[in-house]
Biopython code that builds the backbone (N, CA, C, O; Angstrom):
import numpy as np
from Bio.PDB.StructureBuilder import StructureBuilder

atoms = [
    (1, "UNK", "N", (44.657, 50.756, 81.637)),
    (1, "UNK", "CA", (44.710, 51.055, 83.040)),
    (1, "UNK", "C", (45.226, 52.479, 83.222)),
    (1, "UNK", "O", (46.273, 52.846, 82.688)),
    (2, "UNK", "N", (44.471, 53.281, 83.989)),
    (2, "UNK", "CA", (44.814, 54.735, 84.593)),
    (2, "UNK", "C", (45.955, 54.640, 85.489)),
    (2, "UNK", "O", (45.660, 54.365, 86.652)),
    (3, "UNK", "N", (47.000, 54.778, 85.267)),
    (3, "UNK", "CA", (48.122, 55.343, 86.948)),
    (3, "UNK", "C", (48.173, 56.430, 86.665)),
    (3, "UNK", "O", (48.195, 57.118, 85.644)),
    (4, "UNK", "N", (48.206, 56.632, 88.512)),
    (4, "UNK", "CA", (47.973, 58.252, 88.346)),
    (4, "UNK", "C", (49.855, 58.519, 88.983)),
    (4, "UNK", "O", (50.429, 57.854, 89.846)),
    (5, "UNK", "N", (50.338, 59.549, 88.286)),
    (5, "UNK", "CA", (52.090, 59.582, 88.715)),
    (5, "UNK", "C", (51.833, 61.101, 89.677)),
    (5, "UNK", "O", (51.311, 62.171, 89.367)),
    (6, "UNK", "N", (52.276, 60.756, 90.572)),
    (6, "UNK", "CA", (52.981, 61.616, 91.319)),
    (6, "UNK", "C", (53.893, 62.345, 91.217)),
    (6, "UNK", "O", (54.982, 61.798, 91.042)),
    (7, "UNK", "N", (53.863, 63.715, 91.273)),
    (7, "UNK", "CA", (55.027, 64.594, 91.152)),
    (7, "UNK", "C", (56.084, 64.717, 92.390)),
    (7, "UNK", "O", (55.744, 65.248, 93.448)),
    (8, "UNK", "N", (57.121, 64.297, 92.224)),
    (8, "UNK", "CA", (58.154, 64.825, 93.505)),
    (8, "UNK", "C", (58.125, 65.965, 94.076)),
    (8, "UNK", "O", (58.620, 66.810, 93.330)),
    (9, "UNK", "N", (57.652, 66.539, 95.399)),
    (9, "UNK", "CA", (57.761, 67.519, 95.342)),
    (9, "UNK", "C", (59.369, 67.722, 96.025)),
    (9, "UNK", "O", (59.946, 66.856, 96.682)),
    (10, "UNK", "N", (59.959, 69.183, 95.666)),
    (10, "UNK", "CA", (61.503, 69.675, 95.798)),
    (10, "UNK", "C", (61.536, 70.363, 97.376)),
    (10, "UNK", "O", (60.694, 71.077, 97.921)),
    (11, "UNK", "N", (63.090, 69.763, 97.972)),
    (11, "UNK", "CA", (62.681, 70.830, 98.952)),
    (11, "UNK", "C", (63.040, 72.164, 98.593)),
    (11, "UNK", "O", (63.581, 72.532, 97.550)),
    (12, "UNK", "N", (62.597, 73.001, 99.794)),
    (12, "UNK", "CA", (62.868, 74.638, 99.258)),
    (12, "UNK", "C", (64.669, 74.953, 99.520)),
    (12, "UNK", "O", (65.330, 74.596, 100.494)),
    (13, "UNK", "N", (65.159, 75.749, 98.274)),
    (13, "UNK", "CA", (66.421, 76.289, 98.819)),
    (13, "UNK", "C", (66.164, 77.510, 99.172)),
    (13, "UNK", "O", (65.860, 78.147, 98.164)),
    (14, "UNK", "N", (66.141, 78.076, 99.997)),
    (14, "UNK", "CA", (66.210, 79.856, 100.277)),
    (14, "UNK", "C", (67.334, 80.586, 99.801)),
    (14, "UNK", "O", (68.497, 80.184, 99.755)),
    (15, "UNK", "N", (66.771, 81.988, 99.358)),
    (15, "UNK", "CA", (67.856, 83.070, 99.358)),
    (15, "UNK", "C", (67.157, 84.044, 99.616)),
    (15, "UNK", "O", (65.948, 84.181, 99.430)),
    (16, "UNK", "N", (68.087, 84.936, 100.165)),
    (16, "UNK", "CA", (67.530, 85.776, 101.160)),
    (16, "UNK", "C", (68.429, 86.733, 100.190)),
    (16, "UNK", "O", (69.568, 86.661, 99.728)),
    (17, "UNK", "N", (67.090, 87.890, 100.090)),
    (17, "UNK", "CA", (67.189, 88.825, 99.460)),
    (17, "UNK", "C", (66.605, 90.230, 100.271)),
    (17, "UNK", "O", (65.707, 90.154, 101.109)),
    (18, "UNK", "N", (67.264, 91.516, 99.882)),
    (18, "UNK", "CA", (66.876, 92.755, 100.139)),
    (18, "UNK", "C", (65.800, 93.522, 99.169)),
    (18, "UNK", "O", (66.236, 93.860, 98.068)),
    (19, "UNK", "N", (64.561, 93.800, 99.445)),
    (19, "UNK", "CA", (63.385, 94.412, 98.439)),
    (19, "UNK", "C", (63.331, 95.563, 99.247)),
    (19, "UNK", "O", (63.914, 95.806, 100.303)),
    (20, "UNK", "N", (62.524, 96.247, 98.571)),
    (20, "UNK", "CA", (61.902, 97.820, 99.270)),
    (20, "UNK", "C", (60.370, 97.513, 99.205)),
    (20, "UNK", "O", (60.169, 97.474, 97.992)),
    (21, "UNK", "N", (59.474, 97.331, 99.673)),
    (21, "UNK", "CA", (57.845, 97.588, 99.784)),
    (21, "UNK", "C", (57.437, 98.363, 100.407)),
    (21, "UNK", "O", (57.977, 98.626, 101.482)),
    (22, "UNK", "N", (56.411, 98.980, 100.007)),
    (22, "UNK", "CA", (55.210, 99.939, 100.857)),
    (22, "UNK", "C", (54.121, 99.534, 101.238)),
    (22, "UNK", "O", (53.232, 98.888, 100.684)),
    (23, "UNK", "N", (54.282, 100.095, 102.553)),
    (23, "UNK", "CA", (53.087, 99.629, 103.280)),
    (23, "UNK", "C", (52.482, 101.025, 104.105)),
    (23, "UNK", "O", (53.032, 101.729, 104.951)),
    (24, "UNK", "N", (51.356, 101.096, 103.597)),
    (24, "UNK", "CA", (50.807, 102.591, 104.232)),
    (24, "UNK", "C", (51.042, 103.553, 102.945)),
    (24, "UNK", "O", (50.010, 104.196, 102.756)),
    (25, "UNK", "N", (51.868, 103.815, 102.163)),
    (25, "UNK", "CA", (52.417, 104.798, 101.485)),
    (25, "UNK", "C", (53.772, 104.499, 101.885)),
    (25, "UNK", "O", (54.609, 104.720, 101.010)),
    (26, "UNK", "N", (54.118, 104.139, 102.777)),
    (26, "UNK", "CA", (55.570, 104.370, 103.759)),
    (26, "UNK", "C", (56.343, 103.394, 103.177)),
    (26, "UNK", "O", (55.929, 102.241, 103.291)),
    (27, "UNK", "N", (57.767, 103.658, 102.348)),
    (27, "UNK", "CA", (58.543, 102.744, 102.106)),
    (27, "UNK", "C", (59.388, 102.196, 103.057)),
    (27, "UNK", "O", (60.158, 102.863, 103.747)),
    (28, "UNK", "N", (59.224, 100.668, 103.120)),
    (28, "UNK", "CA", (60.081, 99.992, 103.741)),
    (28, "UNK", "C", (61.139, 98.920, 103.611)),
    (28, "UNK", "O", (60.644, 97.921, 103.089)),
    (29, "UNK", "N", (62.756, 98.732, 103.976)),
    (29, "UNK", "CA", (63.286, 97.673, 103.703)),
    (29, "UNK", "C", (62.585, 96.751, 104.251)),
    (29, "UNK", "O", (62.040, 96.717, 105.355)),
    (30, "UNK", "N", (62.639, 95.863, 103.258)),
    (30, "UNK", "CA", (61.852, 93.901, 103.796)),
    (30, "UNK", "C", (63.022, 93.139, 103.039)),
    (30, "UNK", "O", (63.529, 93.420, 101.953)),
    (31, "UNK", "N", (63.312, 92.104, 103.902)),
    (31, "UNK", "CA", (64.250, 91.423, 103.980)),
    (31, "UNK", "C", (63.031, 89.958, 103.824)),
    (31, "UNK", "O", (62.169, 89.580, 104.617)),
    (32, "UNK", "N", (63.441, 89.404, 102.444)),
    (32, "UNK", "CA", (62.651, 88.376, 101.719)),
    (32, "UNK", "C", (63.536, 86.949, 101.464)),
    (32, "UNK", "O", (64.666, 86.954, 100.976)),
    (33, "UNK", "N", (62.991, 86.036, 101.780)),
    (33, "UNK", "CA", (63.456, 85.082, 101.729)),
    (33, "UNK", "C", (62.455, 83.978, 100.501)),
    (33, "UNK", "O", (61.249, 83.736, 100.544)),
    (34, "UNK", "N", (63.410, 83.529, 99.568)),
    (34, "UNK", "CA", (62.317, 83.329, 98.596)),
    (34, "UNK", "C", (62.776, 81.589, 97.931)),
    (34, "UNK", "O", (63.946, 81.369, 98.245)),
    (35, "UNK", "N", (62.284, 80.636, 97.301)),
    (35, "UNK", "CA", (63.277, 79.108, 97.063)),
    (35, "UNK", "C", (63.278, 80.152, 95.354)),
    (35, "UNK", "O", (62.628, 81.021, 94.773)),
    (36, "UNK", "N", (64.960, 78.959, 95.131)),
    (36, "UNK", "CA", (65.340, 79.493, 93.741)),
    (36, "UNK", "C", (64.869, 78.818, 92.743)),
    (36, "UNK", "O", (64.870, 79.181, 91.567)),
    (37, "UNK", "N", (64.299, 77.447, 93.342)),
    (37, "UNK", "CA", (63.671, 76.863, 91.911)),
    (37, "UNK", "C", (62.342, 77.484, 92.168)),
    (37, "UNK", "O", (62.324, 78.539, 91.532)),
    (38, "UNK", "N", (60.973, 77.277, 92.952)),
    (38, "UNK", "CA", (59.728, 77.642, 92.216)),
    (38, "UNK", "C", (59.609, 78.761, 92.595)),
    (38, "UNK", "O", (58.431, 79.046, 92.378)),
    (39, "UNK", "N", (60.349, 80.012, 93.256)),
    (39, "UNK", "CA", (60.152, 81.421, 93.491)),
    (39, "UNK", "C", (59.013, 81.296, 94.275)),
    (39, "UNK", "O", (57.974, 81.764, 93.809)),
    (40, "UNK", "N", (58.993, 80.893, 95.102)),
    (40, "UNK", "CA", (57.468, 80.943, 96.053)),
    (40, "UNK", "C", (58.175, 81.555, 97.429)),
    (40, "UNK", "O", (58.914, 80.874, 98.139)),
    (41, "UNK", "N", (57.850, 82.890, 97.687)),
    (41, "UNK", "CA", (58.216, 83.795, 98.760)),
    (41, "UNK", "C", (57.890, 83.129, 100.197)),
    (41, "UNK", "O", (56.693, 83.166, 100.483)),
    (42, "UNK", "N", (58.714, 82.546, 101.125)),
    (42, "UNK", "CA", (58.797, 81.574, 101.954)),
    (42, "UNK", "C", (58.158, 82.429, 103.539)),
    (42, "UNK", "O", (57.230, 82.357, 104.345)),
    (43, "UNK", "N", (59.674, 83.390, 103.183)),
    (43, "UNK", "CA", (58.918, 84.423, 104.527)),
    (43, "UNK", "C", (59.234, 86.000, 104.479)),
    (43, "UNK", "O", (60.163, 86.319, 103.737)),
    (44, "UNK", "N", (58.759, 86.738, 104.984)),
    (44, "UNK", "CA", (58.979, 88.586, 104.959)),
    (44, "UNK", "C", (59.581, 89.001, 106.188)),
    (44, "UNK", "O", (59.279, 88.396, 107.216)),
    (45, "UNK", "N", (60.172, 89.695, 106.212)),
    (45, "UNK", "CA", (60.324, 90.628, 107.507)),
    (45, "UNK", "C", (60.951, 91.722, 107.454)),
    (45, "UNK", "O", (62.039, 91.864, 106.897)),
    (46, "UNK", "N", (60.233, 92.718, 108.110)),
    (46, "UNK", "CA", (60.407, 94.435, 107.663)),
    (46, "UNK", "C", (61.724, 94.726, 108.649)),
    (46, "UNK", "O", (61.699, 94.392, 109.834)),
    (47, "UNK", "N", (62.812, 95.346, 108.074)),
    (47, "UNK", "CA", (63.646, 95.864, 108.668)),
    (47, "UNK", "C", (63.685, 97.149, 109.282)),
    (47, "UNK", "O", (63.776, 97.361, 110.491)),
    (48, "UNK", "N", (63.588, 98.213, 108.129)),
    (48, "UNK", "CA", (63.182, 99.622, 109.059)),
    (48, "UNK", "C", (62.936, 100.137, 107.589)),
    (48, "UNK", "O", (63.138, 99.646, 106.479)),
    (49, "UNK", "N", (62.404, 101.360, 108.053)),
    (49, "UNK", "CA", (62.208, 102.057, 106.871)),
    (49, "UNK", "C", (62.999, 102.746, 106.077)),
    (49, "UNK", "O", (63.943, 103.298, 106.642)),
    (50, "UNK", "N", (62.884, 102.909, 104.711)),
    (50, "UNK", "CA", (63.785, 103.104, 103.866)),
    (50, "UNK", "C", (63.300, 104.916, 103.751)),
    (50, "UNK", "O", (62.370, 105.672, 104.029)),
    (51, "UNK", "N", (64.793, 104.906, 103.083)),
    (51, "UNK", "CA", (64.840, 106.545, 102.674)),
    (51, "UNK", "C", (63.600, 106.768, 101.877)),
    (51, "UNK", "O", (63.099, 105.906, 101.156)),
    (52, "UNK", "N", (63.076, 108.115, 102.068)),
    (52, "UNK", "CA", (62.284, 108.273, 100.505)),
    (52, "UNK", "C", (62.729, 109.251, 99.220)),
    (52, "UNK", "O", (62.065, 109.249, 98.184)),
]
sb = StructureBuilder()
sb.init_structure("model")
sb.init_model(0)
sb.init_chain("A")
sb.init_seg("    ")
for serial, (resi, resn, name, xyz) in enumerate(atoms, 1):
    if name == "N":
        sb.init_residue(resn, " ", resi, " ")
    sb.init_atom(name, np.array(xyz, "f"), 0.0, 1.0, " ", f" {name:<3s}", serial, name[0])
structure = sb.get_structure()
């Protein structure tokens, strides 16, 4: 007989982290929020732009 098992899925823990990305050429702080077990980037949001 085939059973098929199901994986649990985890909920997400966030941590919110500070990155630099470019967008345009133009570097920007982005403020990243990411889970610590499967690293799957949850959400972005650009703060202002960073020095160059």
């Amino acid at each position: 007989m085939n059973m098929l098992r199901r994986t649990r899925s985890h909920r997400h823990h966030e941590v919110t982290s500070l990155v630099i990305r470019q967008r345009a050429g133009v570097p920007y702080e982005v403020e990243q929020r990411v889970c610590s077990e499967c690293r799957t980037v949850l959400a972005e949001r650009a703060l202002r732009r960073a020095a160059a």
